[in-house]
N, C-alpha and C positions, 0 to 999 in steps of 0.2 A: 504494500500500500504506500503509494505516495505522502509525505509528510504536506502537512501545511507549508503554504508562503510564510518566512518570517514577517514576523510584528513588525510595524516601523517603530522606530525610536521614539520617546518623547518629543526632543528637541526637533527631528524630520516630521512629524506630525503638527506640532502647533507651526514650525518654519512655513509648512505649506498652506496651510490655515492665513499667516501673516501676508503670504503672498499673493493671494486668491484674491480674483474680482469680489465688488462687493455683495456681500449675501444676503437672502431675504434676511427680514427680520425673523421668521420662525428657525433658519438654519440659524442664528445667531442665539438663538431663544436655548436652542437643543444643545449649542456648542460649550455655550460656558459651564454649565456642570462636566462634562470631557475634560475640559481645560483645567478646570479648576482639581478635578479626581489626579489628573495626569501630574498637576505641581506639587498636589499634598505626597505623591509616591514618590517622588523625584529624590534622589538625596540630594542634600544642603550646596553641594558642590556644583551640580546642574539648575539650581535653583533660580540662577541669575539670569540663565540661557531666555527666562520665561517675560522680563523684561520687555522686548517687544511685542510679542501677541500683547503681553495684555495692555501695553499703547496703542494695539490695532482696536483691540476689543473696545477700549475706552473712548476711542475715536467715532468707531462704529454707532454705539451703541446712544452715544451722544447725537450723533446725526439722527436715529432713529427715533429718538425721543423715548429711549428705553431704559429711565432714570432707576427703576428698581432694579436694573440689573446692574446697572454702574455703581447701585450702593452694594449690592453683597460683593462683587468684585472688588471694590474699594475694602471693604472688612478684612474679605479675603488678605488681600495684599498685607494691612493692618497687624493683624493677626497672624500671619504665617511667612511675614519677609524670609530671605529675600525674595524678589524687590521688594522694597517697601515704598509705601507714596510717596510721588516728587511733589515741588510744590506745581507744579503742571495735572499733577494728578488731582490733590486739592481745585486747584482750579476749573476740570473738565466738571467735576462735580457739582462744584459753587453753581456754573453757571449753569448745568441740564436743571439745575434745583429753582433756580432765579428764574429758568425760563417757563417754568412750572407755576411759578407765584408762590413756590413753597420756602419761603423767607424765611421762614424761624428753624426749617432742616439747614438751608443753606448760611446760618449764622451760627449753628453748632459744628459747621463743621469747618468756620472762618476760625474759630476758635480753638478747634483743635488744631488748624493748617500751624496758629501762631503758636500754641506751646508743643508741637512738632519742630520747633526752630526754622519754619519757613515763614520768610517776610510776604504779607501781602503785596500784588504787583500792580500797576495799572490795566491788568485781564481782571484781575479782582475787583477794584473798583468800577469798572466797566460792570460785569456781571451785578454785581451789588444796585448800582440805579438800576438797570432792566428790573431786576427783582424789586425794589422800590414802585418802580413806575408802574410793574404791574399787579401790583398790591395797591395801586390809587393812593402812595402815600409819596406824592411830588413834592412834595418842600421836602424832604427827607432827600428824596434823592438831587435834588437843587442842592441843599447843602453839601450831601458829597461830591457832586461835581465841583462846587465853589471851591473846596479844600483839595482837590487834585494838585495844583503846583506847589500847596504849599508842604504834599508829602511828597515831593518831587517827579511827581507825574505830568506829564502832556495830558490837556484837557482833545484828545483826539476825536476822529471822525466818529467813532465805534460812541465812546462816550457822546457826544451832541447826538450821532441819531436815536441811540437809546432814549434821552431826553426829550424829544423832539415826536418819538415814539408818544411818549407819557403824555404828554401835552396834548396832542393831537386824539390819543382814544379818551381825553379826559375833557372834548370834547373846548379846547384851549388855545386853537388856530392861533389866534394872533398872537399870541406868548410864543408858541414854535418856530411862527415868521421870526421872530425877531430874535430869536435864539440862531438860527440858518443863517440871520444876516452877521449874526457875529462870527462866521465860520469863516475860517481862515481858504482851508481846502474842504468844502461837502464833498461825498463822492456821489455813488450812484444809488447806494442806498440810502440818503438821506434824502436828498429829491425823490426817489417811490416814497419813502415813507410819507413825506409832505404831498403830493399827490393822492396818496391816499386819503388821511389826514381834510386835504383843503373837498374831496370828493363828498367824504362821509359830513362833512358841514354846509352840503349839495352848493358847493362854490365850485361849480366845474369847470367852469372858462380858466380858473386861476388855476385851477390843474392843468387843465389841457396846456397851459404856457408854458408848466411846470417841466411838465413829458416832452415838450417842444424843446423846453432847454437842456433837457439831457439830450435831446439828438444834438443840438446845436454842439454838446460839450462831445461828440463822439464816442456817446453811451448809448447802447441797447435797453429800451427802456425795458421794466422787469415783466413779467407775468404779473408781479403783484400793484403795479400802476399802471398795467393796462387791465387789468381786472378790476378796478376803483373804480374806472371812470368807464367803464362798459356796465358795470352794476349802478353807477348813478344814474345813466342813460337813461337806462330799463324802469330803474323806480321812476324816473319825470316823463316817463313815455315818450321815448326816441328813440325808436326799437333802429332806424333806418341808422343814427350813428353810432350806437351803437355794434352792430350787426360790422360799421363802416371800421371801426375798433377794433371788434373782432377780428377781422380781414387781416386789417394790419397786423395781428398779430401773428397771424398764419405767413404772413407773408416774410416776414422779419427772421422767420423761421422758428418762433414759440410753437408749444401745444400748450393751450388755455384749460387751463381745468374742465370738468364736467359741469362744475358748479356756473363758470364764468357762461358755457357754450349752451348749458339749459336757459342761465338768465337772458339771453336773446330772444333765444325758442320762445322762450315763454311769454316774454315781453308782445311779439307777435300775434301770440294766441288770445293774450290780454284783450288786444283790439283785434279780435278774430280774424287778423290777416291770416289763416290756415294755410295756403299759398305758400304765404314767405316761413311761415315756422316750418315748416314741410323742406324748404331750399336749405332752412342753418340745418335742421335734424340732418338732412342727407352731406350735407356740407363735412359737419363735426364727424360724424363717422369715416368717410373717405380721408381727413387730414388726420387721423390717429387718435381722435379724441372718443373713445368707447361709449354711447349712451348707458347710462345706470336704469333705474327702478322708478327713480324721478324722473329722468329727462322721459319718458316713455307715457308717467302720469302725467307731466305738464301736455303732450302728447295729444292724450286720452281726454283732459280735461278739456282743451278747445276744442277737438272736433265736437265733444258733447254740447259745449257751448254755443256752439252753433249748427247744433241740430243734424249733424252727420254721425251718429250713434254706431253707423255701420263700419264706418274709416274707421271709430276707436276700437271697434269689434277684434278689427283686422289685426291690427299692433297687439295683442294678445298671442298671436300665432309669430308674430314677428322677434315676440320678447324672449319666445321656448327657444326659437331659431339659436338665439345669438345669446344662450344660457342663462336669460335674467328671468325668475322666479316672480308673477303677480305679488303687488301685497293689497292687505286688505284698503288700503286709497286704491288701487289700480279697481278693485270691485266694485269698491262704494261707488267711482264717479261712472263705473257702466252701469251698473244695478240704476241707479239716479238717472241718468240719463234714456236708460230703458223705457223709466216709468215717466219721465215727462213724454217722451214720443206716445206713450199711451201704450205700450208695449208690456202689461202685466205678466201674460206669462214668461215670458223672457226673463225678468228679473227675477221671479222665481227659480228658472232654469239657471241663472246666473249663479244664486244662492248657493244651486245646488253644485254647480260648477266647483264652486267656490270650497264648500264644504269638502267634497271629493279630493279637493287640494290638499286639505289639511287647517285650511284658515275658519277662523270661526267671526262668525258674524258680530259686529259691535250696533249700540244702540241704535249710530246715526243710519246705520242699514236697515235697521227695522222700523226708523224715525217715517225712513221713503218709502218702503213697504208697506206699511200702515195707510199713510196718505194717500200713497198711491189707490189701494182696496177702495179707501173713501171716496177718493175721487171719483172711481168708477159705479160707486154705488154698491160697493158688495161690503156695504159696513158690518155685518155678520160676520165674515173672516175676518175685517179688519179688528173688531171686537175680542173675535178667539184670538188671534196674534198677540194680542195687548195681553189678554189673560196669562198666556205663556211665558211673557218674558219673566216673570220674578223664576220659571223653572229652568229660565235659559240661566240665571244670574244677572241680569239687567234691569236695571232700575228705571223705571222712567221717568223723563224729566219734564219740563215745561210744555217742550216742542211735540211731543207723545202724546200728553192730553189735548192738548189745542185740537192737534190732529184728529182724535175722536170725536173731541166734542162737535168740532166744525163739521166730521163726516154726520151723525148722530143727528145735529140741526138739516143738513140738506137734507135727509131721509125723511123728515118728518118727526125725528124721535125728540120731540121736545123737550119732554118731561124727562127720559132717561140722559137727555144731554145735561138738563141741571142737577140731576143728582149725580153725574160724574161730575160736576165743577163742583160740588162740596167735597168729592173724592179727592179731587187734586188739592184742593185746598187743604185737606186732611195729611193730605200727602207729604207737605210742606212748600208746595209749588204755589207762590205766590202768579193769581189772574192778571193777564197784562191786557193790550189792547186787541191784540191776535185774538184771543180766549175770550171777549163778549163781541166782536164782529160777528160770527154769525148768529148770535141770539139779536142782535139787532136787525139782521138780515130778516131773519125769522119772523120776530115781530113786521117786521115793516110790511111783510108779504101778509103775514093771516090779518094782520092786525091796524094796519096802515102804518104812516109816515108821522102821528105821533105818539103812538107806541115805540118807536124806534129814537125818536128825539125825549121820551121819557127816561131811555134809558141810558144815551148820550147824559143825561143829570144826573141820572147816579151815579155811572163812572165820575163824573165830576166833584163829585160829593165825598167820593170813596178813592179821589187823589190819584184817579186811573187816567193821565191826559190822550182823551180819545185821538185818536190818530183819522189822517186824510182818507185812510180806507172808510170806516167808523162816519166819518160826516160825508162817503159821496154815496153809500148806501143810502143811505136818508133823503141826500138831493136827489137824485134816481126816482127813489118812491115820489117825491115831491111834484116832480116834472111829471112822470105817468099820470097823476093825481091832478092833471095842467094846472098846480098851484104854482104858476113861476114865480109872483112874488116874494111867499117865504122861501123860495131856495135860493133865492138870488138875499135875501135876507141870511138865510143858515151858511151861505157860500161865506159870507162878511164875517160873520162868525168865525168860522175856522177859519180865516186869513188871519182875523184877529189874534187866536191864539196860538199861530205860530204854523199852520200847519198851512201849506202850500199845494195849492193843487195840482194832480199830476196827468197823465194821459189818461187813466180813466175818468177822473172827474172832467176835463174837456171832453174827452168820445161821450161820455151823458148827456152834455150842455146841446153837442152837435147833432147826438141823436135826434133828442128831443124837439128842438131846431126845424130841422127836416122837415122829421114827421107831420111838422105843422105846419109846412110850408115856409117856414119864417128865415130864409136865406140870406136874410140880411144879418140875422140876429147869428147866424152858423156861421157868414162871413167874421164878424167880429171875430167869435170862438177862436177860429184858424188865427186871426190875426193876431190875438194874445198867445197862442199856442207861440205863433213865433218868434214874438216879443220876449216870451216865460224861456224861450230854448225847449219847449216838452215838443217842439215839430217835428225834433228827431225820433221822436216814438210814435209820429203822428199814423204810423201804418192802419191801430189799431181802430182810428176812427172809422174805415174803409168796410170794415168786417158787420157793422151796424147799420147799414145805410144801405136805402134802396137802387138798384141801377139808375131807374130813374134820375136818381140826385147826384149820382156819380158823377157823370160827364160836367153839369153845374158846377158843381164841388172843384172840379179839374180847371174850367177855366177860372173860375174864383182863385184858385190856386196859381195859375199864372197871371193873372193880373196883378196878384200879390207877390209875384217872385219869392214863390213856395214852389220851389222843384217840383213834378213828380219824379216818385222814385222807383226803384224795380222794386224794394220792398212794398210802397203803397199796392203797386200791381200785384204782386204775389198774393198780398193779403185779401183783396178782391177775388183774385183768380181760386184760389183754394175752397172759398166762399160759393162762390156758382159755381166749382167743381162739384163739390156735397154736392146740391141741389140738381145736378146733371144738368147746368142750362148753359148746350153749346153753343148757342148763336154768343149769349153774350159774354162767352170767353172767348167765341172769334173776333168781335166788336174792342174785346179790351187790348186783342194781341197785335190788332191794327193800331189802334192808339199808341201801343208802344213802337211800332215802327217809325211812326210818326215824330215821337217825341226822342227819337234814333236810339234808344235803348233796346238791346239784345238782347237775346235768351240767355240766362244763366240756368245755375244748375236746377235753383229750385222750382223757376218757373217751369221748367222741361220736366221734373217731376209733379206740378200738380198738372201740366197736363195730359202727361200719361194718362195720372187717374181718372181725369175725366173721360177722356176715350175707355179704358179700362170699364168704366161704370158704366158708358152707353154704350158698350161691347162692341164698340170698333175696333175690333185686335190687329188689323193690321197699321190701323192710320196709326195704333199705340207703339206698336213694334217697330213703324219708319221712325219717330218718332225718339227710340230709342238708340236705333243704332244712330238715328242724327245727332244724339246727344252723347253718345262713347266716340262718336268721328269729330265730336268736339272739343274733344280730351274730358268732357266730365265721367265720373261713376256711379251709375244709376244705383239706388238706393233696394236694398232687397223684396221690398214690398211692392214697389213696381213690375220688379221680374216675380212676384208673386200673384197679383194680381194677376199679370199679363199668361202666365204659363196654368194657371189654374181656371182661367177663364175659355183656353183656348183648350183643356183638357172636358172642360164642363160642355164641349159643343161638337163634342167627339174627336178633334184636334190632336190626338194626342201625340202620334208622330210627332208633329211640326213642333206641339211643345218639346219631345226630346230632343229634337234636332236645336232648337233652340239653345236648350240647357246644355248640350253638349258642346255648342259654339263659346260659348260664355269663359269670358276670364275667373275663375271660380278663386283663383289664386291669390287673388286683391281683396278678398272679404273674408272673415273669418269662420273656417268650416263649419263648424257648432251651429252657428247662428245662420250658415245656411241650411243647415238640415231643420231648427227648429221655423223657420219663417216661412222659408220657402215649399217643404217637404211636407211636415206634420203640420201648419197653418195655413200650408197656400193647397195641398193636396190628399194630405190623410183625410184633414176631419173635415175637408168635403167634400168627401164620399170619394173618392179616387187613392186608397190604399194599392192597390196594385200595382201602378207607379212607379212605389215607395222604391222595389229591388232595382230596376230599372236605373233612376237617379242615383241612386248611393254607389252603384259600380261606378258608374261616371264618373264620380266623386276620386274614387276609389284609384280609379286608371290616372286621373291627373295628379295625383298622389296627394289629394285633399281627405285626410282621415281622419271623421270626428273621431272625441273622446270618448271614454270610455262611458262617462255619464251621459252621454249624448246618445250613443248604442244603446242603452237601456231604455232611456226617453223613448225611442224609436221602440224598441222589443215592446213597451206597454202600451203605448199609444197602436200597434197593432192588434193586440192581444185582446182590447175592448174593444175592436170591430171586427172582430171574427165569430 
């Protein structure tokens, strides 16, 4: 039998250790107990050999910010010289400890450095302000700066930026300016730090000059002052200079953190440029910069935001790709976004996605869950889900009862809505304005307009300041009630006390207006609308009003140099889409010709639906491919519609053929099996189908989950 390879040496072991590129931090983690086992065996005479590693070690581990390790190492040495600490050894310590803000470690062991017979240095002092400045105790370390020359130190660059540091996170601009102007030589980290610094006190011009004069000085500005003033951008919404920041940085040849390259993204998403946040996402990836968990929720969060639930569907499949794990925000804002689309089962199905994962549901998911039920009217399950949470372990809070009680009032539950409002109150949930809106609702319907203004006084009474929702309730009933006097009285009111009216209290005024012919009094409306700035939400008033008064409303609208907009239209078109009335969605699609506005994404999807609804499937299907040759991404419920209507008329090849054409790869599989499959064709009446599509799926290597597979296996199993 062949003997082992000899052992290497101690001293050939940590020598190759010494000389090794740098290691992760966990190989560093694992190595010093080796190192440490390998000095304690060592005899006395090898002992010295170990001198270097553990200045590599100390070096290291300081970079890494891995101060508990540099203290048992430090012991170690302490304790079992040789070597024993130099005063450089004291010092790597001092300062991982100062950088920590752990002051009172790093002055016990200033004290041992000195009756060790090591003189404190100017590293020492140095580290010592850092450690001051970030323990927020700046006159402390002002005074140690003060007294630098006179223990024979240069008050250097390292000392002022430290200081300069202090000042500036303490929130002390102008004391830092003026400390910089006393510098002999700054270098390139005192200017970032002040960049930062003048950013975080949103003086960004004086930075941007800041970053200008280190290029003028023949410095590469840092990541860390180009990250300053790319995160200012983004908080004052200037995602475009941003974005223009970011570039530079790519160009300069940095990689920007994740943190810096999501705050763009996101910035975009802010103002639902989707577009442009979609350019940095793909941008940041191709330059090296890896999207995390966040960049993917920030993602997630705007497509939801503006109503493409399908694009956040998709980045789920995106996320397994490129090994980043959902977390429970990645859920909430689809679950959320599910239930505003109106998409109940789905969220459900989400949950259970979700669950399946391993993640377990929190309040604000059952907050939406809840709401959602209500909204739809299935206050019954919404009721049982409430019941269950104390078995989930979730407590509920303000937003939980609101939620039932407002579902419980639309239902009719009147009586059982006010004795949940002594439950909440029992609860410890103090009633806010949310929580008697719809008992004012309620009143003002069975009971009229002042019933609801009676109750508007209690709240007043009981220190509850009703909110602008709270008094346009009440003007609503008033106006139906043609009392326009006191609403135009109760409107003065709430101006009075503070509360300002917002798009629905004008879409009331406008309604109301209308309906009674009084377009002079609707002109007005519009013209405070854009006086108030609420024009920008004026779509909603479109959704109320008769065609009839449309086209009126429209020239009123230019005479007044009040745009229309594609959203006015959309909100119109959506409107007579419901109602299946195609003339006058072809009447409004000329008007936008007219007024040189094109089709976008959404107008192309409501009008799908509407052909969809009047079972024109092919004008639906030109229609669509018009709109993927336009570069948009029709929404699943479209190709839901369109393939289960064209199945419902014996169609069914052509919908295969269809579905087999389809980019299935841009949406997320799940959500098209549960939309398109088991909503657009199990459960109406077209199971057979089902094997059909899923090969498809299958062949383009689109494979739902495994909870998904089951959904399917039950959803079969009760129509058989």
């Amino acid at each position: 039998m062949a003997s082992p390879p000899p052992s290497p040496s101690p001293a050939a072991l940590i020598a190759h250790l010494a000389g090794s590129p740098a290691p992760s931090r966990h190989l560093l983690d694992i190595s010093l107990p080796v190192v440490l086992r390998l000095h304690a065996l060592s005899p006395p005479t090898l002992r010295p050999l170990f001198d270097r590693p553990f200045r590599f070690l100390l070096t290291r581990f300081s970079r890494y910010a891995l101060t508990p390790l540099m203290v048992r190492l430090f012991a170690h040495m302490y304790h079992r010289a040789p070597p024993a600490p130099t005063g450089a050894t004291y010092n790597a310590l001092i300062r991982a400890l100062c950088r920590r803000a752990d002051l009172r470690h790093a002055q016990r062991y200033l004290s041992l450095m000195v009756r060790s017979g090591w003189r404190p240095d100017a590293f020492t002092f140095n580290s010592l302000i850092l450690g001051y400045c970030r323990t927020q105790q700046l006159e402390v370390a002002q005074d140690l700066f003060d007294k630098m020359p006179f223990r024979g130190f240069s008050q250097d660059a390292v000392a002022y930026t430290a200081l300069i540091e202090g000042f500036c996170e303490s929130g002390r601009i102008d004391e830092a300016l003026e400390l910089f102007r006393e510098m002999e030589q700054p270098d390139m980290y005192t200017h970032a730090a002040l960049v930062k610094g003048l950013c975080d006190a949103r003086r960004g011009e004086e930075g941007l000059c800041m970053l200008q004069k280190m290029k003028e000085l023949g410095w590469r500005p840092t990541n860390r002052a180009y990250a300053a003033l790319v995160d200012l951008w983004c908080r004052e919404r200037k995602a475009e200079e941003a974005e223009k920041m970011l570039n530079e940085m790519f160009d300069n040849g940095l990689v920007p953190c994740v943190v810096t390259c999501t705050a763009v993204m996101n910035a975009y998403c802010r103002e639902a440029r989707m577009s442009d946040a979609l350019r940095v996402f793909e941008s940041m990836k191709l330059k090296g910069c890896e999207p995390n968990v966040w960049t993917y929720n920030a993602m997630v969060q705007g497509f939801c935001n503006v109503g493409k639930v399908y694009k956040a569907m998709a980045l789920l499949d995106q996320m397994r790709e490129c090994g980043i794990e959902p977390d429970v925000v990645t859920y909430n804002l689809l679950i959320r976004g599910q239930c505003i689309d109106g998409h109940i089962e789905s969220t459900f199905r989400l949950l259970r996605l979700m669950q399946g994962n391993g993640l377990a549901a929190d309040q604000y998911i059952y907050n939406v869950l809840i709401d959602a039920l209500c909204k739809t009217g299935k206050v019954d399950e919404a009721f049982s889900l409430f019941d269950g949470l104390e078995y989930r372990g979730i407590r509920p809070n303000s937003v939980t009862f609101n939620t039932v009680i407002n579902g419980l009032c639309k239902a009719g539950k009147f009586d059982v809505a006010c004795t949940f409002l002594e439950k909440m109150v029992s609860a410890g949930c103090a009633p806010d304005t949310y929580t008697y809106s719809p008992f004012i609702e309620n009143l003002c319907e069975t009971k009229g307009s002042q019933a609801g203004l009676s109750f508007i006084d209690e709240m007043l009474q009981k220190d509850v300041m009703p909110s602008t929702v709270n008094y346009t309730i009440v003007i609503d009933r008033l106006f139906k009630e043609m009392n326009y006097g006191l609403a135009t009285r109760i409107w003065g009111q709430m101006v009075s006390l503070g509360c300002s009216p917002d798009v629905v209290t004008y879409t009331t005024s406008v309604r109301a207006y209308c309906n009674e012919g009084r377009l002079d009094e609707a002109e007005n409306v519009v013209m405070e609308m854009k006086k108030e700035e609420a024009s920008r939400t004026r779509t909603s008033v479109w959704k109320t009003i008769e065609l009839a008064d449309v086209f009126e409303l429209f020239e009123l609208m230019k005479k007044n140099s009040v745009p229309s907009s594609a959203r006015a239209y959309l909100a119109i078109l959506e409107a007579f889409s419901e109602d299946r009335k195609l003339d006058e969605v072809t009447s409004l699609v000329s008007c936008m010709k007219e007024d040189n506005l094109p089709l976008n994404e959404d107008i192309y999807t409501a009008l799908i639906n509407c052909f969809c609804k009047l079972r024109i499937y092919p004008d639906a299907w030109a229609l669509l491919c018009s709109m993927i040759g336009h570069g948009f991404l029709p929404n699943l419920i479209s190709y839901q519609q369109l393939l289960s209507g064209l199945t419902a008329e014996g169609q069914a090849d052509r919908a295969k053929e269809i579905f087999r054409g389809l980019r299935w790869k841009e949406y997320n599989t799940d959500e098209i099996v549960w939309k398109v499959i088991i909503d657009g064709l199990i459960r109406k009446g077209h199971p057979d189908m089902c094997h059909d599509m899923i090969s498809i799926l299958e062949q383009m290597k689109c494979k739902p989950s495994d909870e998904t597979y089951a959904m399917l296996t039950e959803e079969l199993s009760t129509r058989e």
